[in-house]
N, C-alpha and C positions, 0 to 999 in steps of 0.2 A: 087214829082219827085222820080224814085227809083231809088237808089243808083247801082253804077257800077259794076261790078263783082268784089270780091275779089280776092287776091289770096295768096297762104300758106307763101310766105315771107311777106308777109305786116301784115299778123295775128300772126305770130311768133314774127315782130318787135312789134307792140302793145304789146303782152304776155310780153317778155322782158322790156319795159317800165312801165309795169303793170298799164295797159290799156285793157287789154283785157276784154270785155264786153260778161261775162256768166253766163245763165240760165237753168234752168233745162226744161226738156220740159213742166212740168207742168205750169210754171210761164209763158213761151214763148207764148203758149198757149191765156193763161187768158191774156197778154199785146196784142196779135195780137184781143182778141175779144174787146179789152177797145180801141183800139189804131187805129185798121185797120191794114193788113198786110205791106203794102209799111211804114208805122211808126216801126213799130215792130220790121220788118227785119232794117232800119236803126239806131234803135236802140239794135241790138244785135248782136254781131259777132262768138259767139260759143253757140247753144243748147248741154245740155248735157241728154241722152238719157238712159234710164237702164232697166234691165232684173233682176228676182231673181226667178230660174227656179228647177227644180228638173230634174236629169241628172244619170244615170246610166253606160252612154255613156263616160268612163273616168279613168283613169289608172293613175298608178304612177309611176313613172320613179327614181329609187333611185341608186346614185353612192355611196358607200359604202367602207372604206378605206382596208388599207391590214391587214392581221392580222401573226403573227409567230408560227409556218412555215405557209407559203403563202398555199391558197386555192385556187383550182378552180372550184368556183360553177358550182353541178349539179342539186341539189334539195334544195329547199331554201322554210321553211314558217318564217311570219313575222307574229305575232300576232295575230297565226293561220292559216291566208292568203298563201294561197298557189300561191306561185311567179312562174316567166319566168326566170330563170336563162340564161346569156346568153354564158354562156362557160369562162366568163372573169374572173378576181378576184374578184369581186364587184359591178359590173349590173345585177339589173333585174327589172321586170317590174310586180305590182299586179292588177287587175283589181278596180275597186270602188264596183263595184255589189259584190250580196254575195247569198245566198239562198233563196230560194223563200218561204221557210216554217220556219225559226230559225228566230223571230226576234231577240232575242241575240246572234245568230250565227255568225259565224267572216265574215267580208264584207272588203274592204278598204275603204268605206264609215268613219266605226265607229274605222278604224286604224288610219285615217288622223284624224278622230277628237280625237281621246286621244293622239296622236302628240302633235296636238296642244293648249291640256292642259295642257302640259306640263309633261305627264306621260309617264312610261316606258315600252316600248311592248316585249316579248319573239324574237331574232331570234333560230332558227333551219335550220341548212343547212347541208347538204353533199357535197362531194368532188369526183371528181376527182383523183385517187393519180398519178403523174406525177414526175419524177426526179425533177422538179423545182418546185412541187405545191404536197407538200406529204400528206399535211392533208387533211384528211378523214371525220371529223365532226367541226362543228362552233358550239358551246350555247354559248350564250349572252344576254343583255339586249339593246335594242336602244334606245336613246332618239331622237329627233329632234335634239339637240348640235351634239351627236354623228352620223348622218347619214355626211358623207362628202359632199354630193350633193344632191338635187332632185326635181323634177317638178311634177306638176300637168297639166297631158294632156286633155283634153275636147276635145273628137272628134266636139260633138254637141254641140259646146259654145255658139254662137247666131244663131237664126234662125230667118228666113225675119215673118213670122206669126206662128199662131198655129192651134190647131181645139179647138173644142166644141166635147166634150165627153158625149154619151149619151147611152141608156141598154134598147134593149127590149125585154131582157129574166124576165120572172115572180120573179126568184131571185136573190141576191145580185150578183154583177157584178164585181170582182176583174181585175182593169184594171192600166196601166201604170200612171195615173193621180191620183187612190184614188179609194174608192167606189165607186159603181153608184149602185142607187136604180131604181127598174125598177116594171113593164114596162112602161118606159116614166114618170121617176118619177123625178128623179133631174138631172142636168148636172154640167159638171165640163171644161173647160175652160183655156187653159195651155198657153195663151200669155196676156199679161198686157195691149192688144191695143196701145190707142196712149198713147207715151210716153216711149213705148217698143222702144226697140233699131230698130227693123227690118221694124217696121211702122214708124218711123222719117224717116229712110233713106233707103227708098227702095229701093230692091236690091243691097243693103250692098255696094253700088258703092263706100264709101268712105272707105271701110275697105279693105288689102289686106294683104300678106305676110309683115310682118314688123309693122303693124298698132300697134301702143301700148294700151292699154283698159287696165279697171282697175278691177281686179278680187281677190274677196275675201282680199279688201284692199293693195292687189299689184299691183305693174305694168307686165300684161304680154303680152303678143305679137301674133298675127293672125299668125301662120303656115301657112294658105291656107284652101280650101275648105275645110267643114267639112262632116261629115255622114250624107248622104242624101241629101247630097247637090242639088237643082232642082234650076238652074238660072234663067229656063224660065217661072214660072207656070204663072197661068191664073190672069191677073190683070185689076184694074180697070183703067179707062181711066185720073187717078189724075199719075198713076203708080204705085202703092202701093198693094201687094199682096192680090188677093182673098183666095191664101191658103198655107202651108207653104214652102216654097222657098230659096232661099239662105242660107248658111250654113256655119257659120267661125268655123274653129278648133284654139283652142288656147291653148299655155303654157304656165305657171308663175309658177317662183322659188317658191320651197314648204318655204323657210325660211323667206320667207315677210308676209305670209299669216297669214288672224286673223281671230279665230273662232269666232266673231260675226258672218260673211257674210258666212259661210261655216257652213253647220249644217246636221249630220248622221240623214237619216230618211228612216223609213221603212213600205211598202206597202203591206199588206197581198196579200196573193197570189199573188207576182208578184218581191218581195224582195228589197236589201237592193240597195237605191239612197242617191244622196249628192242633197244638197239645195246651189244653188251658184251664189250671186250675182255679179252682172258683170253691169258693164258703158260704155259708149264711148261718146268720145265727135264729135259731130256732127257741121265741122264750114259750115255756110252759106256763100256759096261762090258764090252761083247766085240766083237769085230771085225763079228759081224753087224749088232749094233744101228748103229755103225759105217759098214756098209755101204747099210742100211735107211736113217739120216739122210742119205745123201750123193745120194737119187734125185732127180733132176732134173724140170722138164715134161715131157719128151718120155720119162719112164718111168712115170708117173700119168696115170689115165685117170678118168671120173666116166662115169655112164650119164647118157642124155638122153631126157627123160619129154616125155610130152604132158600140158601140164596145164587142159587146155581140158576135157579128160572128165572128167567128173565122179565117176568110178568109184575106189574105195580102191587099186587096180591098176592103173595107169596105164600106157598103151601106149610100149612101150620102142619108140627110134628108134636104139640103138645105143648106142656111146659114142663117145666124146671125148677125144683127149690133155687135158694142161692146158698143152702148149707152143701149140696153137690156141688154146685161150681167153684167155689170156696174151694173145695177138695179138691179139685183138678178134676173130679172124675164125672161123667155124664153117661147115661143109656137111654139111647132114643130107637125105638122098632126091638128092642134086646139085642140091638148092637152097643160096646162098651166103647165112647170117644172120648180121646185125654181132650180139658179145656183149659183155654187161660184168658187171662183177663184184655179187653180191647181199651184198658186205660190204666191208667198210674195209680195204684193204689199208696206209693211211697209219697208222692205227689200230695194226693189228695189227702194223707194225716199229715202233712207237713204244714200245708195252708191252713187246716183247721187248727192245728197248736197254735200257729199265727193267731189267728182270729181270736182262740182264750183269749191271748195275752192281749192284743188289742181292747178287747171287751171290757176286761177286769179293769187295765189301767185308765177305763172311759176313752181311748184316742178314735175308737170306733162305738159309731151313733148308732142306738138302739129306736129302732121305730116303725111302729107296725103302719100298713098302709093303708091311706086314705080310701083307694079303691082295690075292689077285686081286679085277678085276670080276665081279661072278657069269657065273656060265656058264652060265644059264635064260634065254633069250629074253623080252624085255620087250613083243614086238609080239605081242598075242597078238589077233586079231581078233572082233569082239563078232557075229558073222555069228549070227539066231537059228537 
């Protein structure tokens, strides 16, 4: 018999009794194939789902204290990084990206991570000179102690899928994922399938403004829609995305974070990205969602792009299970290409064992959200 619908106070009252019963989707998985699903789901009340992505797509938000005589930022570099000054005493804003040719070139990629090893970066600012803000120049040193405030923004935090990245120009193929050798030589692969966050819970239904997730060992919080957000794309008839779809943007305070799950990394031609693991927990509140977390590789597919064209439309070669990607092995046109993965899968089950244990022992707040992700399309194309 299958058990009733849940709902978010009777799983928060468990959580607080310390009773609540959670698994990572890997484990949920393997108990739904030993067990059957009507077993599985009444034995599990929260799957926990994770992503560990490479994101370029991401900025830093730094509140910064006053200094005497007061300043008001016009031109501000931080560790090279050239900021957004926002006219204030002490906001501004760096990107994560950095240069597409310098791999030791300054990024805010490789600023956040000497943050947060605890080392100390250059600032350089100018001023404004104003009757109440006279100085003209700032030199200093910042550490993490020393910033007064700051977040880490991810336009493109989670996405519902990804592609399969594949090259059929004759040479090396410098593309957002990594190399690709061509033509039609290897692929690369930028979502973890099942067990990704966006394939447990399709259409990010349980995630909204407010949703808490766990990023880079902190707690941070869903904004709303992210970059690129597409609520509607084409899916299959389980409801789980043929391609990539829904889009959370998220923030967490920069002073929780641990540079295990956060790692500077750079992509020849194409420049400097963060590595950034991220979790959600996913409660099973009806036999679908239920259902929806229990889909395997060989029921998740990804489209496969050419990304050798240089067109915003890139020519579809099909799709792809993710039980072949899984395998290393892909054929696209009945050509046979090794693939591998364009993210951390050791990553991504690392922060989800995190997140159990968080869960179980209540230190992490369970709570579905107030609103949905909007349901306006984020891709909106700048064609004149």
């Amino acid at each position: 018999m299958t058990p009733p619908p849940r709902s978010e106070a009777g799983l928060r009252q468990r959580q607080e009794r310390g009773e609540l019963r959670v698994l990572t989707a890997a484990h949920y998985r393997a108990l739904v194939a030993r067990e059957g699903l009507a077993a599985a789901y009444a034995a599990t009340d929260v799957v926990v789902a994770a992503d560990a992505g490479f994101t370029d797509q991401a900025s830093l938000q730094l509140s910064l204290g006053p200094c005497d005589p007061p300043i008001r930022l016009r031109t501000v570099q931080l560790g090279g990084v050239n900021g957004l000054a926002s006219g204030g005493s002490g906001e501004l804003v760096l990107p994560i990206g950095g240069a597409a040719t310098e791999r030791e070139g300054p990024s805010g990629a490789r600023l956040l991570g000497a943050l947060l090893a605890g080392r100390s970066v250059p600032l350089a600012a100018g001023g404004e000179a104003t009757p109440l803000h006279p100085r003209r120049e700032l030199h200093t040193d910042l550490s993490l102690e020393r910033i007064a405030a700051g977040r880490l923004l991810l336009h493109r935090a989670i996405g519902e899928n990804g592609i399969v990245a594949v090259s059929s120009a004759p040479e090396l193929c410098h593309s957002p994922l990594g190399p690709l050798l061509g033509p039609f030589t290897t692929a690369l692969y930028s979502c973890g399938g099942p067990g990704s966050i966006g394939l447990t819970m399709p259409g990010l239904h349980l995630l909204g403004p407010g949703s808490p997730v766990l990023v880079g060992g902190a707690i941070g919080w869903v904004i709303g829609s992210g970059s690129g957000h597409q609520p509607e794309p084409r899916r299959q008839p389980s409801g789980h995305a043929r391609t990539p779809g829904a889009v959370a943007a998220v923030a967490v305070d920069l002073h929780g974070l641990d540079g295990r799950w956060l790692r500077p990394c750079f992509f020849e031609g194409h420049g400097h990205a963060l590595l950034v693991a991220i979790a959600a927990p996913v409660p099973l509140l009806d036999p679908t969602v239920a259902r929806q977390a229990a889909a395997g590789p060989e029921q998740l597919e990804a489209p496969v792009l050419d990304l050798a064209i240089p067109r915003r439309v890139k020519p579809s070669l099909g799709t792809a299970s993710y039980a072949d990607l899984l395998h290393g092995d892909l054929t696209v046109g009945g050509r046979s290409l090794r693939c591998a993965p364009a993210h951390s899968p050791r990553l991504a089950q690392e922060v989800a064992e995190d997140l159990v244990q968080r869960l179980s022992s209540g230190t992490f707040p369970l709570r579905l959200p107030g609103l949905p992700l909007g349901g306006r399309p984020a891709l909106v194309p700048l064609d004149p």
